[in-house]
N, C-alpha and C positions, 0 to 999 in steps of 0.2 A: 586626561585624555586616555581613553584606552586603544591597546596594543592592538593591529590588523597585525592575522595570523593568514596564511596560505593555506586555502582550501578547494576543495573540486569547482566552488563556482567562484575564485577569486580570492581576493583581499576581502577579509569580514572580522567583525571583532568575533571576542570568543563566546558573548552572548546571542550573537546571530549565529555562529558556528554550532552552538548545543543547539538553539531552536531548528537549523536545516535536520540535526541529527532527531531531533524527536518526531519532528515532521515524517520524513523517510520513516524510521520505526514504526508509524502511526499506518504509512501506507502501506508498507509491505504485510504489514500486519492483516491490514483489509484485505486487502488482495488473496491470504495464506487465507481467509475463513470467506471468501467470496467462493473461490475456488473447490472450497470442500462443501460450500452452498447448490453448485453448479449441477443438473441432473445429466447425464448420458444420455444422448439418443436414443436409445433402445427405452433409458428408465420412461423419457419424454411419451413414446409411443404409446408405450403400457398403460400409461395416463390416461392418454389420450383416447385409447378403445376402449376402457373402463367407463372413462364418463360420459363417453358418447351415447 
């Protein structure tokens, strides 16, 4: 039987506890290269009356 440990969503063993933590890594990560995906306002504009 393995151990439940104490974690932010409860009681989990330690092999769900690493998969929450790669998950989480997995998103924040997206999120960090979504963000530097993401254009400005102004950049959007410039776009915009260029291909117009």
């Amino acid at each position: 039987m393995s151990r439940m440990i104490q974690t932010k969503y409860g009681y989990e063993t330690r092999e769900q506890a690493a998969a929450d933590a790669r998950l989480e890594k997995w998103l924040a990560n997206k999120k960090r290269i979504n963000q530097r995906k993401r254009r400005s306002d102004n950049e959007r504009r410039i776009l915009f009356e260029k291909n117009k």
